[in-house]
PDBQT receptor file of N, H, CA, C and O in Angstrom, charges set to zero:
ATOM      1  N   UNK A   1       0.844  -1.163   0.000  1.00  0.00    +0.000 N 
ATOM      2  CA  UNK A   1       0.000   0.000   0.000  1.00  0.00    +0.000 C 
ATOM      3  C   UNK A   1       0.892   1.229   0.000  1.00  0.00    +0.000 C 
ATOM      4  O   UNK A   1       1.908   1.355   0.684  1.00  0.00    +0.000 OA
ATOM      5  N   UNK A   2       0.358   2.182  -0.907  1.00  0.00    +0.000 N 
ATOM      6  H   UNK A   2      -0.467   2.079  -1.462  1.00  0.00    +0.000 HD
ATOM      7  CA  UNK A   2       1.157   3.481  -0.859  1.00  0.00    +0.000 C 
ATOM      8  C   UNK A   2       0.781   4.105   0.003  1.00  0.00    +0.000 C 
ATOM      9  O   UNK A   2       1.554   4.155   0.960  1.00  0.00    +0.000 OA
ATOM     10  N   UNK A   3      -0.339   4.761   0.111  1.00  0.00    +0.000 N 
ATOM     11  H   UNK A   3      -0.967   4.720  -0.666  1.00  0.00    +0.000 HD
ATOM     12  CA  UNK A   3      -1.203   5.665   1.056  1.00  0.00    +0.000 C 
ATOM     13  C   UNK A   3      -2.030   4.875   1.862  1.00  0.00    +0.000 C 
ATOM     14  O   UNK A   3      -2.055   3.652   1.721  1.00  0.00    +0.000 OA
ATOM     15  N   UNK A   4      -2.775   5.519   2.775  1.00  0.00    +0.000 N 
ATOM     16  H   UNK A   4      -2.754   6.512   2.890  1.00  0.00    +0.000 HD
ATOM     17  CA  UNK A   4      -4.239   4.947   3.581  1.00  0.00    +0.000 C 
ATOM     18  C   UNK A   4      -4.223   3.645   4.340  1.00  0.00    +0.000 C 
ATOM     19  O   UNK A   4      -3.536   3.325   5.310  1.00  0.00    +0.000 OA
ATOM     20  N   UNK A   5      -4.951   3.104   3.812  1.00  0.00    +0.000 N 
ATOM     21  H   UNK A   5      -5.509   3.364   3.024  1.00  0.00    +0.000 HD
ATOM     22  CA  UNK A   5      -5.239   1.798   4.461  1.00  0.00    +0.000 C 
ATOM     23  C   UNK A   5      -5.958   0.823   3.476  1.00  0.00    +0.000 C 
ATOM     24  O   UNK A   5      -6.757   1.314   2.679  1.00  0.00    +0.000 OA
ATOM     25  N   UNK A   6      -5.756  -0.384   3.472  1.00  0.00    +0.000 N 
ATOM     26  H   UNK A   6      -5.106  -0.784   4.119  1.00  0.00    +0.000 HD
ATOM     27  CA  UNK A   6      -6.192  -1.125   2.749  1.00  0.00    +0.000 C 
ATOM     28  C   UNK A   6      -6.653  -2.542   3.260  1.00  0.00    +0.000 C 
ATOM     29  O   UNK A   6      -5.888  -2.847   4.175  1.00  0.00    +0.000 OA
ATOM     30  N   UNK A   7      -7.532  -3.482   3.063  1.00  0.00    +0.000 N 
ATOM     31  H   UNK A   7      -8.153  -3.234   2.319  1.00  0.00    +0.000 HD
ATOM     32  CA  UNK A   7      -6.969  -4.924   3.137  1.00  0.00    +0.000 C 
ATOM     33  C   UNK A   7      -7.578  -5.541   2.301  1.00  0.00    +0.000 C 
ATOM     34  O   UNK A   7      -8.591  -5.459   1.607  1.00  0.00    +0.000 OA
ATOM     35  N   UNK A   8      -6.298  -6.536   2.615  1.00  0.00    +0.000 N 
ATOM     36  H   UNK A   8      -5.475  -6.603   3.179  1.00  0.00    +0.000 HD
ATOM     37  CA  UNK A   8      -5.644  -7.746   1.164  1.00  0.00    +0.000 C 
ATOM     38  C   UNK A   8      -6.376  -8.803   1.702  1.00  0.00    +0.000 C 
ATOM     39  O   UNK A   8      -6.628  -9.004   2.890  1.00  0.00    +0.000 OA
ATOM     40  N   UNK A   9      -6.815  -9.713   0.359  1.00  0.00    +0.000 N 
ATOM     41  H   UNK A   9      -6.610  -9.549  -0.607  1.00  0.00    +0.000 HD
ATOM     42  CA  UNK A   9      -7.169 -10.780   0.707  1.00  0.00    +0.000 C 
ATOM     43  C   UNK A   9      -6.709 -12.405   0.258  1.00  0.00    +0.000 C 
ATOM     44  O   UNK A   9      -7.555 -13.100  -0.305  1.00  0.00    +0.000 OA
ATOM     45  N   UNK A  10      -5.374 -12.945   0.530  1.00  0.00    +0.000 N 
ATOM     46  H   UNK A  10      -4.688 -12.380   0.987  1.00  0.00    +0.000 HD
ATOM     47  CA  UNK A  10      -4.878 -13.629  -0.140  1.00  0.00    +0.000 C 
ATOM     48  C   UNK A  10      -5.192 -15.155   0.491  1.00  0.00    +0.000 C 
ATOM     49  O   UNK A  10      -5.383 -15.444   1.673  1.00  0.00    +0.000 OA
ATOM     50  N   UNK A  11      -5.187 -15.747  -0.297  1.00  0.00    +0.000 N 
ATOM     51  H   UNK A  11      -5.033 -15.513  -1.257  1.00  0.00    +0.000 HD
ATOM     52  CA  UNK A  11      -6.012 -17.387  -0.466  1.00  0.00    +0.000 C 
ATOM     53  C   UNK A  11      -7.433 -17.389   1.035  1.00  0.00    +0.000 C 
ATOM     54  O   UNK A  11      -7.594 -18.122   2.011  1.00  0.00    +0.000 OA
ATOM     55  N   UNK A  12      -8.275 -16.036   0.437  1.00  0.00    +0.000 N 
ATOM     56  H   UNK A  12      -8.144 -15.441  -0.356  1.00  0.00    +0.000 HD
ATOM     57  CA  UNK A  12      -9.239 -16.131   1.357  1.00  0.00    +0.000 C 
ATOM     58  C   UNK A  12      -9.348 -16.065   2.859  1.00  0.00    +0.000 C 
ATOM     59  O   UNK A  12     -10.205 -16.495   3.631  1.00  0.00    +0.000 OA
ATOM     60  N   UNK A  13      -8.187 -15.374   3.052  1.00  0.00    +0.000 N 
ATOM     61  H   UNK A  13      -7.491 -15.024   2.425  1.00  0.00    +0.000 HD
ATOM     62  CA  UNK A  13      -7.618 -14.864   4.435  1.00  0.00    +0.000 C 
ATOM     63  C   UNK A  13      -8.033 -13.234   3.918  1.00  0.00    +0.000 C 
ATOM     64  O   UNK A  13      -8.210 -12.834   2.767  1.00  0.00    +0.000 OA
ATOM     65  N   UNK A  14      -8.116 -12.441   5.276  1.00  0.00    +0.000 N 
ATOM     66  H   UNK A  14      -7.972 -12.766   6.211  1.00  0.00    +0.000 HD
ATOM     67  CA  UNK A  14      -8.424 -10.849   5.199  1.00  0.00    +0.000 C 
ATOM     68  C   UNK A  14      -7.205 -10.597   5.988  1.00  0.00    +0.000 C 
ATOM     69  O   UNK A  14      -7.212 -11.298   7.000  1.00  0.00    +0.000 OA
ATOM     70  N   UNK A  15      -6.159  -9.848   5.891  1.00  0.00    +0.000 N 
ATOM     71  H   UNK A  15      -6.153  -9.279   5.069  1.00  0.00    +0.000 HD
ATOM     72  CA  UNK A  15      -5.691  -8.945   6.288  1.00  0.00    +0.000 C 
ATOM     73  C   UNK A  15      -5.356  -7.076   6.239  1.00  0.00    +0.000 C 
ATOM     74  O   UNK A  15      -5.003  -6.514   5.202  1.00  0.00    +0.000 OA
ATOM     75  N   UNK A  16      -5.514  -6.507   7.286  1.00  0.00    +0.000 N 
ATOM     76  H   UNK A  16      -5.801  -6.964   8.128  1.00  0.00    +0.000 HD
ATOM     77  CA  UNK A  16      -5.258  -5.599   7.317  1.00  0.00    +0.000 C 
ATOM     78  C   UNK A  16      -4.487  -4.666   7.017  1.00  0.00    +0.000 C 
ATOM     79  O   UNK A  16      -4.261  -4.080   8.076  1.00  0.00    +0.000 OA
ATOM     80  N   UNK A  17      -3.800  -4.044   5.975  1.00  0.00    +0.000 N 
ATOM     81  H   UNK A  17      -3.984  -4.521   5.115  1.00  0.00    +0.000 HD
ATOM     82  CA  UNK A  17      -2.584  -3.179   6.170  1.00  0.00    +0.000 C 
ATOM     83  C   UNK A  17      -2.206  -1.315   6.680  1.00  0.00    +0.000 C 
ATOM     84  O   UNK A  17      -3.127  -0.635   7.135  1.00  0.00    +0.000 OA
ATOM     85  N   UNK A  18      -1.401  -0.977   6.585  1.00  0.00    +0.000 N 
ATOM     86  H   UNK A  18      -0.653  -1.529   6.216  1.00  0.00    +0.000 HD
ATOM     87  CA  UNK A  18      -1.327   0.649   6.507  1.00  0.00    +0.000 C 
ATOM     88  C   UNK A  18      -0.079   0.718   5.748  1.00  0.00    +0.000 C 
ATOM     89  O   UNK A  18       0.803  -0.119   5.560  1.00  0.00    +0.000 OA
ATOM     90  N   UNK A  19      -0.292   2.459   5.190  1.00  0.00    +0.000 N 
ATOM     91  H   UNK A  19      -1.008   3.140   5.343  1.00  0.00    +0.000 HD
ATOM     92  CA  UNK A  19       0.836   3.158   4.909  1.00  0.00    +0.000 C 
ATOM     93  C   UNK A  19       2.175   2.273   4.423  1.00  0.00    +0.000 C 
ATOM     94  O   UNK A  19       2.827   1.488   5.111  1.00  0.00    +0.000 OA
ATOM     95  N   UNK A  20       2.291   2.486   3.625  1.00  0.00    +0.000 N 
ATOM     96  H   UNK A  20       1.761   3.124   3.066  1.00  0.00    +0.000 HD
ATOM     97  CA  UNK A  20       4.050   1.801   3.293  1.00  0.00    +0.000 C 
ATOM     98  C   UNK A  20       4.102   0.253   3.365  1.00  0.00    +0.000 C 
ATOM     99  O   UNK A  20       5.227  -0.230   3.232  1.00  0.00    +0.000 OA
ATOM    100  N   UNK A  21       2.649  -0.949   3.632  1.00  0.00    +0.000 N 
ATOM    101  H   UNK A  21       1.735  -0.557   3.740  1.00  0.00    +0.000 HD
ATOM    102  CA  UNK A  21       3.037  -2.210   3.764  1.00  0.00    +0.000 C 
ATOM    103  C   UNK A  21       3.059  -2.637   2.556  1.00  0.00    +0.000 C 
ATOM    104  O   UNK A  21       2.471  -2.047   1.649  1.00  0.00    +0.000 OA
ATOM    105  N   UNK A  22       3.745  -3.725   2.389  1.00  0.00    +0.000 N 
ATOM    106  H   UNK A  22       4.222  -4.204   3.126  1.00  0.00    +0.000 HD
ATOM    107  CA  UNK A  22       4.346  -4.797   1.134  1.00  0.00    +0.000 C 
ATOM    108  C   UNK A  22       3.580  -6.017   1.657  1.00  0.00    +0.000 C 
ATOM    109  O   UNK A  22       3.337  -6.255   2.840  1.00  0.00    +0.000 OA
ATOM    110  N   UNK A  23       3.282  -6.655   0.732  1.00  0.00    +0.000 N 
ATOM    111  H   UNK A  23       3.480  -6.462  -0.229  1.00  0.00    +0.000 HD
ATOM    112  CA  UNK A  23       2.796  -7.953   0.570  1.00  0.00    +0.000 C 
ATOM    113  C   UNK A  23       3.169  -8.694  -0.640  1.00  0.00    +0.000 C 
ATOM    114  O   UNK A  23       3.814  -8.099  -1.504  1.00  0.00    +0.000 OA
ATOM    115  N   UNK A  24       2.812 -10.030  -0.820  1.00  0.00    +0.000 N 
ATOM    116  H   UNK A  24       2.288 -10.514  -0.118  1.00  0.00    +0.000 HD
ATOM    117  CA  UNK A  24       3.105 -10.829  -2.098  1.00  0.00    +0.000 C 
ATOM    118  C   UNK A  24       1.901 -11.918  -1.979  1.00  0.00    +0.000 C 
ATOM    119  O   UNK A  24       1.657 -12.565  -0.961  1.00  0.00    +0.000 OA
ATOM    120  N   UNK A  25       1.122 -12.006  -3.340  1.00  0.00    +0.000 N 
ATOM    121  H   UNK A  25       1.321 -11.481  -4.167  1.00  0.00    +0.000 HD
ATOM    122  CA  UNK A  25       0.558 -12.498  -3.688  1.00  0.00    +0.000 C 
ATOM    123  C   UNK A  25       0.556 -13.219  -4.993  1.00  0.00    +0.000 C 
ATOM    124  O   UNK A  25       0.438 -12.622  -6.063  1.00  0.00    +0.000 OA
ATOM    125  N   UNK A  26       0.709 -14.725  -4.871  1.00  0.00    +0.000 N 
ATOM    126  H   UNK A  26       0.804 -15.210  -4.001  1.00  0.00    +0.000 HD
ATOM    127  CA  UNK A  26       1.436 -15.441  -6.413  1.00  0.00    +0.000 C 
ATOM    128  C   UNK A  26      -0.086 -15.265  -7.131  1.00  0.00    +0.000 C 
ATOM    129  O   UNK A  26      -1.104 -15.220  -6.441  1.00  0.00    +0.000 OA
ATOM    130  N   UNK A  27      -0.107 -15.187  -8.386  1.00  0.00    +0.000 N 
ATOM    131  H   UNK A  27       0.720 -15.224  -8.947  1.00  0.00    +0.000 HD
ATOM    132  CA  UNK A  27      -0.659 -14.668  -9.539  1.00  0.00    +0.000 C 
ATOM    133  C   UNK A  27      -1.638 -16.065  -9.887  1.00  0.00    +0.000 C 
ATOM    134  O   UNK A  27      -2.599 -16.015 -10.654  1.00  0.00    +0.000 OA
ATOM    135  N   UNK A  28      -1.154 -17.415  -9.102  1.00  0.00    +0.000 N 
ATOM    136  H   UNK A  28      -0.374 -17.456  -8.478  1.00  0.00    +0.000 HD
ATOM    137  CA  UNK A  28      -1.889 -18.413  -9.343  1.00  0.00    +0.000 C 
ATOM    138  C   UNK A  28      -2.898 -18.661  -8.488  1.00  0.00    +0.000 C 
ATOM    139  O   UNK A  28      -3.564 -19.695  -8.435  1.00  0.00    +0.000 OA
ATOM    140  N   UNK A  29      -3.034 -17.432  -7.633  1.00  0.00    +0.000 N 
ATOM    141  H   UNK A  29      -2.494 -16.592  -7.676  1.00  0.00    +0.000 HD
ATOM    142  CA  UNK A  29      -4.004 -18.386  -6.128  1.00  0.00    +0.000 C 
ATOM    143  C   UNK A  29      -5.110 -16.592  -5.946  1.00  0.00    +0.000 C 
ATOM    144  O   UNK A  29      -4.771 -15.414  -6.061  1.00  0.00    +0.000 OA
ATOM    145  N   UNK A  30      -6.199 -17.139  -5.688  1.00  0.00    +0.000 N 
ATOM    146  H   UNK A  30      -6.474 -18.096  -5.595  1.00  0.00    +0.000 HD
ATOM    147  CA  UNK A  30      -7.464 -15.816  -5.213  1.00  0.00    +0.000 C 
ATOM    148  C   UNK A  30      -6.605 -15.317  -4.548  1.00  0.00    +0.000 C 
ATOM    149  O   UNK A  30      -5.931 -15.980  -3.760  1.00  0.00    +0.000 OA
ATOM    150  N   UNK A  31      -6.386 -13.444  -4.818  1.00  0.00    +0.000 N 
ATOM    151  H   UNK A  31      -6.934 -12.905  -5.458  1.00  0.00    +0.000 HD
ATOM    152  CA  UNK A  31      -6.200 -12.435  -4.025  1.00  0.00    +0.000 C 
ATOM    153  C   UNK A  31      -7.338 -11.510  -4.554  1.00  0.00    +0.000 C 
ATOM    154  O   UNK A  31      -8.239 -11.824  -5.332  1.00  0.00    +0.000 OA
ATOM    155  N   UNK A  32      -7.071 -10.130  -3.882  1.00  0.00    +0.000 N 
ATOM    156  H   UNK A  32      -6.339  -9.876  -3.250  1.00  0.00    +0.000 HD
ATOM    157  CA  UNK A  32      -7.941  -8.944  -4.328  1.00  0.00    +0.000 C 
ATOM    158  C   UNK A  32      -7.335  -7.947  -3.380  1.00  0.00    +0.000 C 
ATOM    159  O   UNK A  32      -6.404  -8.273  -2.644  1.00  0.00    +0.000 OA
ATOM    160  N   UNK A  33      -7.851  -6.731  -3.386  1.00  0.00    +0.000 N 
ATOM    161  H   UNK A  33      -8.608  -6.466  -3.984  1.00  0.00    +0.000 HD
ATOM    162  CA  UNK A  33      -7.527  -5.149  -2.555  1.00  0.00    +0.000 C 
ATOM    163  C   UNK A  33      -8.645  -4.946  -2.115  1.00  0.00    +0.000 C 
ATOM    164  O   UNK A  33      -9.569  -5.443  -2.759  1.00  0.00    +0.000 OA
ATOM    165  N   UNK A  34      -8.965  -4.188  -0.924  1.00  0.00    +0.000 N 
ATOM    166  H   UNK A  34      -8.214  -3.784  -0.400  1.00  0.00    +0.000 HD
ATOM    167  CA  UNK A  34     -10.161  -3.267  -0.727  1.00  0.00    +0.000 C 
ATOM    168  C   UNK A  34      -9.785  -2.203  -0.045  1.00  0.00    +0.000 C 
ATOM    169  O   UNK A  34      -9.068  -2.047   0.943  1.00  0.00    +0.000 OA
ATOM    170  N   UNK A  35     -10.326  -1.562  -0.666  1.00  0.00    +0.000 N 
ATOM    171  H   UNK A  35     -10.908  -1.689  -1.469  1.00  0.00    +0.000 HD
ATOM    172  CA  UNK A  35      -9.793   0.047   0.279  1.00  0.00    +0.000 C 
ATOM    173  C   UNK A  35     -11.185  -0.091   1.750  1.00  0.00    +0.000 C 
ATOM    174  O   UNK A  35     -12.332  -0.474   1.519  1.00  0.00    +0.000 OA
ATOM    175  N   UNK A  36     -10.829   0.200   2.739  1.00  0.00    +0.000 N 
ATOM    176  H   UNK A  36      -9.897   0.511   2.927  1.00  0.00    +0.000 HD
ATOM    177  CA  UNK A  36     -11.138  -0.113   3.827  1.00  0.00    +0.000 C 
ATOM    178  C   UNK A  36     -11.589   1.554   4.630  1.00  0.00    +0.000 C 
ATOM    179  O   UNK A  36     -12.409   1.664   5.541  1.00  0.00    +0.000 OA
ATOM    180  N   UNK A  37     -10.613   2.997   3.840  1.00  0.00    +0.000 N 
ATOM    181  H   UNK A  37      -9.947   2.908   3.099  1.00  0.00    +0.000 HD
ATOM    182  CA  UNK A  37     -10.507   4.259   4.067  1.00  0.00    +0.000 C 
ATOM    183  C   UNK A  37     -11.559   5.166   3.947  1.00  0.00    +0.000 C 
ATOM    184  O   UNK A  37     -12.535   4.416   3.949  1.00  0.00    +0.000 OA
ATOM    185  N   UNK A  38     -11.895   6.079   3.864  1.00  0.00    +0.000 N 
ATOM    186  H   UNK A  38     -11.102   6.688   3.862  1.00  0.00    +0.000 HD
ATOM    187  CA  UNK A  38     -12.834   6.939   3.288  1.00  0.00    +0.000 C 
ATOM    188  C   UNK A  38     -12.111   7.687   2.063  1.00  0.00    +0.000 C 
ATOM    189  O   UNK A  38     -12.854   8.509   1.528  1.00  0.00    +0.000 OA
ATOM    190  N   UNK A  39     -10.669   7.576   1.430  1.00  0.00    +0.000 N 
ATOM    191  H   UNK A  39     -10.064   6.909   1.865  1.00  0.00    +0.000 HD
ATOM    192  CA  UNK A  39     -10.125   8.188   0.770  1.00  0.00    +0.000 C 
ATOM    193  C   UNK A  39      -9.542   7.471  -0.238  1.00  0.00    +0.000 C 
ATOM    194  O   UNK A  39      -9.426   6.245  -0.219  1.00  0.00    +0.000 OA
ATOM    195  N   UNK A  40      -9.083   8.362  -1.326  1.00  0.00    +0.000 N 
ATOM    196  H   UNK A  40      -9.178   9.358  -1.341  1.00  0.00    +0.000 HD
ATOM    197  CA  UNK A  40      -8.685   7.375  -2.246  1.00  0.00    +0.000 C 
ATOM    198  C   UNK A  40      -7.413   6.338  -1.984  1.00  0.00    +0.000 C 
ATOM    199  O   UNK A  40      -6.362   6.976  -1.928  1.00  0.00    +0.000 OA
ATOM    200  N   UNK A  41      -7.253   5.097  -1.831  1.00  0.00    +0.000 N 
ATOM    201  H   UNK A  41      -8.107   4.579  -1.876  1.00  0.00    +0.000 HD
ATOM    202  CA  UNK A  41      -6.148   3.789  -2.015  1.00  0.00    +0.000 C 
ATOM    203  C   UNK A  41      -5.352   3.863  -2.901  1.00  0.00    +0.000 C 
ATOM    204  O   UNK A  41      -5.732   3.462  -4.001  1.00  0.00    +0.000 OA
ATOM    205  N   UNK A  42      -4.038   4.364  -2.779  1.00  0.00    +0.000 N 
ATOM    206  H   UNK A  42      -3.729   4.689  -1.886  1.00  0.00    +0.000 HD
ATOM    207  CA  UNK A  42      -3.106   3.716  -4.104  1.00  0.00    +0.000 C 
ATOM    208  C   UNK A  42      -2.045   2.961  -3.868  1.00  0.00    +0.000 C 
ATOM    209  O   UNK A  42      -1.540   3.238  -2.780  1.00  0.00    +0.000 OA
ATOM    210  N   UNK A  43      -1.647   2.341  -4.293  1.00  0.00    +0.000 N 
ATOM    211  H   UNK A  43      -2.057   2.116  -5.176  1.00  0.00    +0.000 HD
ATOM    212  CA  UNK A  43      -1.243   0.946  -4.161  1.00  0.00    +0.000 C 
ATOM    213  C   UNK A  43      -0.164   0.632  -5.657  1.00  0.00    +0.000 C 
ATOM    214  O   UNK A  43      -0.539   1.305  -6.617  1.00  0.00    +0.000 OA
ATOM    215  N   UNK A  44       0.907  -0.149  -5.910  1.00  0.00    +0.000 N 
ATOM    216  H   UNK A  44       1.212  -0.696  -5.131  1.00  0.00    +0.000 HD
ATOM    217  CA  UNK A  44       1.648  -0.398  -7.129  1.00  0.00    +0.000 C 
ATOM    218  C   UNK A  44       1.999  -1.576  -7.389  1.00  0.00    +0.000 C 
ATOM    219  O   UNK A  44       2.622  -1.988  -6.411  1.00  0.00    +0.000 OA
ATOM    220  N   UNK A  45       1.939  -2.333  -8.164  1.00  0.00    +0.000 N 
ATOM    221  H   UNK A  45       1.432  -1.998  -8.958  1.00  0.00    +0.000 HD
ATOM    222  CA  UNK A  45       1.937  -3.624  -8.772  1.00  0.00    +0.000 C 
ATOM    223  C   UNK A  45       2.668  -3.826  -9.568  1.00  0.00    +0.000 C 
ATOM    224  O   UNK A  45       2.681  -3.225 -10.642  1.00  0.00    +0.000 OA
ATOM    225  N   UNK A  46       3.527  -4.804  -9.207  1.00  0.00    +0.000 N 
ATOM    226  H   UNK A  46       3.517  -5.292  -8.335  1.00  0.00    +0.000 HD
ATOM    227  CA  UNK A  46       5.021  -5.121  -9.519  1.00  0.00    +0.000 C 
ATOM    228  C   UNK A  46       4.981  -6.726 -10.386  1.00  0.00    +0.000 C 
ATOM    229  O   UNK A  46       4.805  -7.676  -9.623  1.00  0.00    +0.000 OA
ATOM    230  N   UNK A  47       5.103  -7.014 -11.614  1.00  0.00    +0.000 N 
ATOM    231  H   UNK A  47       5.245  -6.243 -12.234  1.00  0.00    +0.000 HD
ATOM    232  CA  UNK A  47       5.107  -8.043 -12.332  1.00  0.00    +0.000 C 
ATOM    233  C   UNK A  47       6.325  -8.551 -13.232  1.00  0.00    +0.000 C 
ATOM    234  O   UNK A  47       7.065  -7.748 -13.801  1.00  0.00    +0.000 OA
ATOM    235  N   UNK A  48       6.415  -9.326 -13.284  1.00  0.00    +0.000 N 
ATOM    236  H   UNK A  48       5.814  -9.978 -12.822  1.00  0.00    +0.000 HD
ATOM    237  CA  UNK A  48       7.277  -9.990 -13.914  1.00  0.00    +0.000 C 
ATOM    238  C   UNK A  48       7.004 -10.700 -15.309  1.00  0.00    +0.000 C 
ATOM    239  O   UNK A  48       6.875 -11.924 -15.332  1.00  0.00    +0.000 OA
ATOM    240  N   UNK A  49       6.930 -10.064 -16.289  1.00  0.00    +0.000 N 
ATOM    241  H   UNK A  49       7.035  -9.070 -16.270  1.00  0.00    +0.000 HD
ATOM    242  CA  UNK A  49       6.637 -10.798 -17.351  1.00  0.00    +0.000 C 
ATOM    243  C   UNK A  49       7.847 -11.615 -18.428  1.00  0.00    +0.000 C 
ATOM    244  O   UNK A  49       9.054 -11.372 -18.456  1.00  0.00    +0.000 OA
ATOM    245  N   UNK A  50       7.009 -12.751 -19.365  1.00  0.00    +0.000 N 
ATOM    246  H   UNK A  50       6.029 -12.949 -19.343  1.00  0.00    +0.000 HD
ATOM    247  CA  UNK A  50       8.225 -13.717 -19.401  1.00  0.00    +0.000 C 
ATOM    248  C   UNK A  50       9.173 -13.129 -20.684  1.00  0.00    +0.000 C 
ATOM    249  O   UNK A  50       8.853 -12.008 -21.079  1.00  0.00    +0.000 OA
ATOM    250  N   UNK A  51      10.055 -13.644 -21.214  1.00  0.00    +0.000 N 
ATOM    251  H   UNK A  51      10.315 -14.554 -20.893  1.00  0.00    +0.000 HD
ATOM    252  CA  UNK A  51      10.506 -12.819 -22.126  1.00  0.00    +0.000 C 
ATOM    253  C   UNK A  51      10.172 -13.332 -23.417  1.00  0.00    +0.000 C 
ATOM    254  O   UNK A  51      10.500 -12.715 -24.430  1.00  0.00    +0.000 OA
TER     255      UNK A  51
């Protein structure tokens, strides 16, 4: 998460984050975001594509 507050939901677990947290979520298994704030969520997504 860049700003605010958010929580992640990875293999159907909810967690909570703030400000500045990192997470990892593999690309093969249910995740999602929810902004949780009254303000706008931004957040950056980091991928690896193949060559």
């Amino acid at each position: 998460m860049h700003e605010k507050y958010g929580r992640i939901l990875p293999r159907r677990e909810t967690k909570t984050t703030g400000p500045y947290a990192s997470f990892y979520c593999p690309s093969n298994v249910t995740h999602g975001i929810r902004n949780v704030s009254d303000t706008e969520l931004k957040y950056l997504v980091i991928k690896k594509y193949q060559e």
